[in-house]
SEBA-119425 format. One record per residue (C-alpha): residue in three letters; x, y, z. Coordinates in nm, 2 decimals. Each point is the difference from the previous one (the first is absolute). Example, Ala and Ser with C-alpha at 12.3 -4.5 7.8 and 13.67 -1.06 7.14 Angstrom:
BEGIN
r code: Ala; x: 1.23; y: -0.45; z: 0.78;
r code: Ser; x: 0.14; y: 0.34; z: -0.07;
END
This chain:
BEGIN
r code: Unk; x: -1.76; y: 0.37; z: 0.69;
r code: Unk; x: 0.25; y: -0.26; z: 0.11;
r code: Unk; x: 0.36; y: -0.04; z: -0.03;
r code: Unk; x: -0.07; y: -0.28; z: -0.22;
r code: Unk; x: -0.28; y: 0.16; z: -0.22;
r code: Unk; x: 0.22; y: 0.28; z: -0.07;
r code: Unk; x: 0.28; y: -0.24; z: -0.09;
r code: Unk; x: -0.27; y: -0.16; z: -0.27;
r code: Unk; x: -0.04; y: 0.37; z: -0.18;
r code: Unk; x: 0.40; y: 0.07; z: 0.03;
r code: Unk; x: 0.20; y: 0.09; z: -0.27;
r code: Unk; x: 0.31; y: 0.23; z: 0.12;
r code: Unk; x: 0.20; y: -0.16; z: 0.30;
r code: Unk; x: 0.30; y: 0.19; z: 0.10;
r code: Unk; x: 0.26; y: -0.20; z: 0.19;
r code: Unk; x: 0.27; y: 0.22; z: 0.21;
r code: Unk; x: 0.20; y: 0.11; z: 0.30;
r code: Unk; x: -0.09; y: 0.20; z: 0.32;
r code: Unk; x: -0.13; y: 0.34; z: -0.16;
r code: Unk; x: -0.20; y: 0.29; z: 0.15;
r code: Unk; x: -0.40; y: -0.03; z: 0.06;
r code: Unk; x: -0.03; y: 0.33; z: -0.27;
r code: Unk; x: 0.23; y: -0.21; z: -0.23;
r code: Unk; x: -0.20; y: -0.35; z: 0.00;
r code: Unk; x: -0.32; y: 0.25; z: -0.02;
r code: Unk; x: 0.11; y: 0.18; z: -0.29;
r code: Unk; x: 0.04; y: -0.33; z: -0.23;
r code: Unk; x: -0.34; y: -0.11; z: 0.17;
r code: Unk; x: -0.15; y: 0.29; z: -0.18;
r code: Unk; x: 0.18; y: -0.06; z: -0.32;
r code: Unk; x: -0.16; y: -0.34; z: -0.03;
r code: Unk; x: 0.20; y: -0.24; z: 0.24;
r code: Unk; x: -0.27; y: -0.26; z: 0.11;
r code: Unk; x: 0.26; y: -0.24; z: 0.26;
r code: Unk; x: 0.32; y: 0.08; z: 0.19;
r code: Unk; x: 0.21; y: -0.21; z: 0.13;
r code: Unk; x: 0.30; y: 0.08; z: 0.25;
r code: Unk; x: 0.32; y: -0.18; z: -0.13;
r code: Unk; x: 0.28; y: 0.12; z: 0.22;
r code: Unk; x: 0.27; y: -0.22; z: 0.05;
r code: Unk; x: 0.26; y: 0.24; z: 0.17;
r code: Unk; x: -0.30; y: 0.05; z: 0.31;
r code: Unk; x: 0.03; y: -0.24; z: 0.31;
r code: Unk; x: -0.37; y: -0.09; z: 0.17;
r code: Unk; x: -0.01; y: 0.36; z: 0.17;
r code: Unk; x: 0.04; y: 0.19; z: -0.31;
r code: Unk; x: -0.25; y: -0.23; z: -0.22;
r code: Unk; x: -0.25; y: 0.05; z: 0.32;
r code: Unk; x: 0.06; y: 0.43; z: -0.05;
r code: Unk; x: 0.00; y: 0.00; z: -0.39;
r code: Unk; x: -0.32; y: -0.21; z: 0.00;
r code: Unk; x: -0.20; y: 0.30; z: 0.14;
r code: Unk; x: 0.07; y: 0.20; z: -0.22;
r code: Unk; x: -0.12; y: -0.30; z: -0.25;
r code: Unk; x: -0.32; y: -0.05; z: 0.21;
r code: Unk; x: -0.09; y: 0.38; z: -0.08;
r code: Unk; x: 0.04; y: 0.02; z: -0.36;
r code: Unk; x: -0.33; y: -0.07; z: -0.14;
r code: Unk; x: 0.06; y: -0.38; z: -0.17;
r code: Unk; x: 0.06; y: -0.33; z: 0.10;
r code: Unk; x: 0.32; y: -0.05; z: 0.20;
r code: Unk; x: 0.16; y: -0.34; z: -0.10;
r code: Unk; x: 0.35; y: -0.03; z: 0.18;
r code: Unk; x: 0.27; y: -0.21; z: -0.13;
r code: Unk; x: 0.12; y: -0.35; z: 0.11;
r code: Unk; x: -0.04; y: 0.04; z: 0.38;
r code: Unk; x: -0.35; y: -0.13; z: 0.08;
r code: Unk; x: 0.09; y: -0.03; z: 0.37;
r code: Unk; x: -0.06; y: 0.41; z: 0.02;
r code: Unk; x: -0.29; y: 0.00; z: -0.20;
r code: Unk; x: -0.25; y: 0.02; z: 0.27;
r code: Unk; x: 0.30; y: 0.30; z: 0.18;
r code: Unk; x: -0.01; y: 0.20; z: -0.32;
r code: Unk; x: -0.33; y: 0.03; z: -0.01;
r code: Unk; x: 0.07; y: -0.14; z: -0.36;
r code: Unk; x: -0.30; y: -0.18; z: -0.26;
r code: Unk; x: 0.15; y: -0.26; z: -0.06;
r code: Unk; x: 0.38; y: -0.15; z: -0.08;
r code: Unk; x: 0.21; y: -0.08; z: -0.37;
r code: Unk; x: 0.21; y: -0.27; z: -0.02;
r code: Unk; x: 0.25; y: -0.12; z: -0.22;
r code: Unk; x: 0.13; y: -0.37; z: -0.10;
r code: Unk; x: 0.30; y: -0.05; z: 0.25;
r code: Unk; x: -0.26; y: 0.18; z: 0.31;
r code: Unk; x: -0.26; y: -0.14; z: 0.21;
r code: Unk; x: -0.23; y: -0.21; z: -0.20;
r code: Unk; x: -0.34; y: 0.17; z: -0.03;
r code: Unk; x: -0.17; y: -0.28; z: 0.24;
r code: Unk; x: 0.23; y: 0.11; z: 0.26;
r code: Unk; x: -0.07; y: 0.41; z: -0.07;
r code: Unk; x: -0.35; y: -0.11; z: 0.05;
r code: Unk; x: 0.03; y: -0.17; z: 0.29;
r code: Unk; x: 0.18; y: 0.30; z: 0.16;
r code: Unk; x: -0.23; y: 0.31; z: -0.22;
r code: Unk; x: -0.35; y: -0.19; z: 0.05;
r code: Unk; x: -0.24; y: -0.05; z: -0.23;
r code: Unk; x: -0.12; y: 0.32; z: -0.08;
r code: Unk; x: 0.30; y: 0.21; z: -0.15;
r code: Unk; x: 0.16; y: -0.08; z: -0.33;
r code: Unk; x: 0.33; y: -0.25; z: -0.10;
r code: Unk; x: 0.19; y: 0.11; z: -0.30;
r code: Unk; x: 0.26; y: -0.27; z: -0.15;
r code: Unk; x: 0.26; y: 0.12; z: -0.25;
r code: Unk; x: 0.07; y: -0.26; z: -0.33;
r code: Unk; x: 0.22; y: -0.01; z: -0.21;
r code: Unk; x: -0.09; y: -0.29; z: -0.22;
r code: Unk; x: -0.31; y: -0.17; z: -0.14;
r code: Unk; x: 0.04; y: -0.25; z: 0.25;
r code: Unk; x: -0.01; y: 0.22; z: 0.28;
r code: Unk; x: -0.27; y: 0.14; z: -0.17;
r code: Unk; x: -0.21; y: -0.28; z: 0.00;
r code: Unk; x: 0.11; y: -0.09; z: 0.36;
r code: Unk; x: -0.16; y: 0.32; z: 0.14;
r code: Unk; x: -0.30; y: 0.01; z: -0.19;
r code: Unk; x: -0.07; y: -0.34; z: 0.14;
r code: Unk; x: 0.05; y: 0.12; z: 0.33;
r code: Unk; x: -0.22; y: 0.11; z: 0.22;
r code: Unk; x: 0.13; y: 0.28; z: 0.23;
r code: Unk; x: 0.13; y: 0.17; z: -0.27;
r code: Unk; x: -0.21; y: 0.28; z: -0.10;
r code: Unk; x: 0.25; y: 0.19; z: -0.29;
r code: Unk; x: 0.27; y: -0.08; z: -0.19;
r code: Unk; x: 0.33; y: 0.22; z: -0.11;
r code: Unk; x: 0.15; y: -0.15; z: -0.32;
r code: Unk; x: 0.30; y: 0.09; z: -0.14;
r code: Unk; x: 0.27; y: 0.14; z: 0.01;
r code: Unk; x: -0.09; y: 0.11; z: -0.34;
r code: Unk; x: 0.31; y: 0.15; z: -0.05;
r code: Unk; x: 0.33; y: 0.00; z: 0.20;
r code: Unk; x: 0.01; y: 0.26; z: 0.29;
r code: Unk; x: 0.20; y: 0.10; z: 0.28;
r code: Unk; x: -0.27; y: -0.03; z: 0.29;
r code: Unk; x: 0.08; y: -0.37; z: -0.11;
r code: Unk; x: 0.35; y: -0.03; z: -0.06;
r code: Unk; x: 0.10; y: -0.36; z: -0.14;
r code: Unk; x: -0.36; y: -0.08; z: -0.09;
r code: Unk; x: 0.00; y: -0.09; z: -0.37;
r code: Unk; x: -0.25; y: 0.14; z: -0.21;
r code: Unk; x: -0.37; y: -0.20; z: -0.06;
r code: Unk; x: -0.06; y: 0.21; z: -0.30;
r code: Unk; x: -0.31; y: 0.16; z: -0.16;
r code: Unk; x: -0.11; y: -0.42; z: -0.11;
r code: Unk; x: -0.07; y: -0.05; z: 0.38;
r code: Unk; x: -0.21; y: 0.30; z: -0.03;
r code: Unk; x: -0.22; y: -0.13; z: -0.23;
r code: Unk; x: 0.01; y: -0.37; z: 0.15;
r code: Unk; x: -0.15; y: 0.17; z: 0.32;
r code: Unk; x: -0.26; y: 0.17; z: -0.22;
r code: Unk; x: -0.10; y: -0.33; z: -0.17;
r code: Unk; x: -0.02; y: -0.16; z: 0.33;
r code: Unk; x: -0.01; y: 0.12; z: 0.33;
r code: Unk; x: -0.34; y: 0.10; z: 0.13;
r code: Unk; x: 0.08; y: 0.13; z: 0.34;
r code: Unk; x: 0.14; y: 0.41; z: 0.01;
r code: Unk; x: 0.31; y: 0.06; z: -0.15;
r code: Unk; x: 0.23; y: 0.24; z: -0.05;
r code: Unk; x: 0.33; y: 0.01; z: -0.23;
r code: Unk; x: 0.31; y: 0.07; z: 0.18;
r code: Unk; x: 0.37; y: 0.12; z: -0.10;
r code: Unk; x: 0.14; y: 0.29; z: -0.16;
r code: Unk; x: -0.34; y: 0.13; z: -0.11;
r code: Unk; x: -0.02; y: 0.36; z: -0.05;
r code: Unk; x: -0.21; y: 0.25; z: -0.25;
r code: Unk; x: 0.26; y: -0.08; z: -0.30;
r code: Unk; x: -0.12; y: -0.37; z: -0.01;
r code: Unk; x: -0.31; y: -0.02; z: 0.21;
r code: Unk; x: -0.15; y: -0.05; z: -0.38;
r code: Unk; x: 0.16; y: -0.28; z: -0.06;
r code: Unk; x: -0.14; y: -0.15; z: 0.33;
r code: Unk; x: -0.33; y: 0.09; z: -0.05;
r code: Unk; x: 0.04; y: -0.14; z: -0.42;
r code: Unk; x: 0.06; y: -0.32; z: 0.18;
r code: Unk; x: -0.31; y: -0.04; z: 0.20;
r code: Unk; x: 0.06; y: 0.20; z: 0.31;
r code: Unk; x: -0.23; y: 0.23; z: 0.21;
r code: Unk; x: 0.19; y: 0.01; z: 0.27;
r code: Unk; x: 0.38; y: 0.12; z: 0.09;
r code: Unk; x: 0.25; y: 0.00; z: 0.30;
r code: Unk; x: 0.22; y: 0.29; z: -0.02;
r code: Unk; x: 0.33; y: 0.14; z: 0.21;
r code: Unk; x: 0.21; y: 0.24; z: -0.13;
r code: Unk; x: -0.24; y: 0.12; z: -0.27;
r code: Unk; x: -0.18; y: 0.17; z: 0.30;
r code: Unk; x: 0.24; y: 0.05; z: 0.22;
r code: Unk; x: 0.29; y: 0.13; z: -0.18;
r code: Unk; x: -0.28; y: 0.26; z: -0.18;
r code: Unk; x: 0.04; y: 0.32; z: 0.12;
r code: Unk; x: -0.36; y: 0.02; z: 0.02;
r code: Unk; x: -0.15; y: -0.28; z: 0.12;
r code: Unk; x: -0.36; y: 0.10; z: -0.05;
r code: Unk; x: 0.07; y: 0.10; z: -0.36;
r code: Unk; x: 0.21; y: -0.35; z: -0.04;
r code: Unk; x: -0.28; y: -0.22; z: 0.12;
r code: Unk; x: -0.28; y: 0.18; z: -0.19;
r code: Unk; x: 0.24; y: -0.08; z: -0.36;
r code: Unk; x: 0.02; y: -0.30; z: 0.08;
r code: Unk; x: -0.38; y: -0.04; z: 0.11;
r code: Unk; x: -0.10; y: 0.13; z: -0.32;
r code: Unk; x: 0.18; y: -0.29; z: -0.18;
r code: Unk; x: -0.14; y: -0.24; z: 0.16;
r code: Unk; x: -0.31; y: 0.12; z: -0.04;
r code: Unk; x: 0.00; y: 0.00; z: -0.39;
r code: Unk; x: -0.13; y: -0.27; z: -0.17;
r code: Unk; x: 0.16; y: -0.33; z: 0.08;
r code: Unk; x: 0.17; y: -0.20; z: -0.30;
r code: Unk; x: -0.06; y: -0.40; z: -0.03;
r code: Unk; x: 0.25; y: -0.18; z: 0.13;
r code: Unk; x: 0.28; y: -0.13; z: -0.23;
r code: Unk; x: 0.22; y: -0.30; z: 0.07;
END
């Protein structure tokens, strides 16, 4: 199965810093379907080292905002935000076969990256203030259930979701979360990811304005 087929069944995407190949397998097991390498303290060397132990784990590898060492890392495709590369210019530099992920934090960004074509997901949120984001106002659980109303391409709610309020997400239409600390933070990160697994896999609500 392709990166890309796997990314139209995912439903658990844990986004975090360099970690141990037995670490990144362990919330693999749990229930983790994508990873993505967000490192901002690691120069070109140290992405290039903490991608293998990405590339082992057992899920697509997605690494953050640096499409120019996707094809080094070995990575399945690139995310990027609103102030990175635009997605045309991640595909120009990933090719056409790995995946584009484009954060929003708005309807209208919303729309914009539904409409376009190299994006393959969306993240959309924050749905509630976090520090991975600092400054970044919240979008609120109403974007949540815009999304659900209207975007038809993969996507995953972002921000300060965790398995307290993973319900609330999944009330408002979603099937699909991004997740940071509520993984890694865990002191089990197998456990942690099969919670919040099991969440998302009860029945979805309808989607509320």
């Amino acid at each position: 199965m392709s990166p890309r087929e796997r990314l139209a069944t995912a439903r658990l995407y844990l986004v975090c810093d360099a970690r141990p190949r037995e670490w990144l397998q362990a919330a693999v097991r749990g229930g983790v379907d994508l990873l993505q390498l967000r490192d901002k303290s690691l120069d070109e060397d140290g992405l290039l080292a903490a991608a293998r132990e990405f590339r082992e784990a057992g899920a697509p590898f997605i690494l953050n905002d640096r499409p120019d060492l996707v094809e080094a890392c070995g990575a399945d495709g690139v995310h990027v935000g609103q102030d990175d590369a635009t997605p045309a210019e991640a595909r120009a530099l990933i090719g056409a076969d790995r995946i584009v992920g484009r954060s929003t934090h708005a309807p209208e960004q919303a729309a914009a990256a539904e409409a376009d074509p190299e994006v393959d997901y969306l993240a959309v949120g924050p749905v509630h203030a976090t520090p991975t984001k600092p400054g970044r106002p919240a979008a609120g659980l109403g974007y949540v259930g815009y999304a659900a109303r209207t975007v038809t391409k993969p996507w995953f709610a972002i921000g300060g979701v965790d398995a307290t309020n993973v319900g609330e997400v999944v009330g408002r239409g979603a099937s699909r979360i991004v997740v940071v600390r509520a993984i890694t933070e865990a002191d089990d990160p197998e456990a942690a990811a099969r919670t919040l697994r099991a969440a998302l896999e009860a029945p979805v609500g309808t989607a509320r304005a």
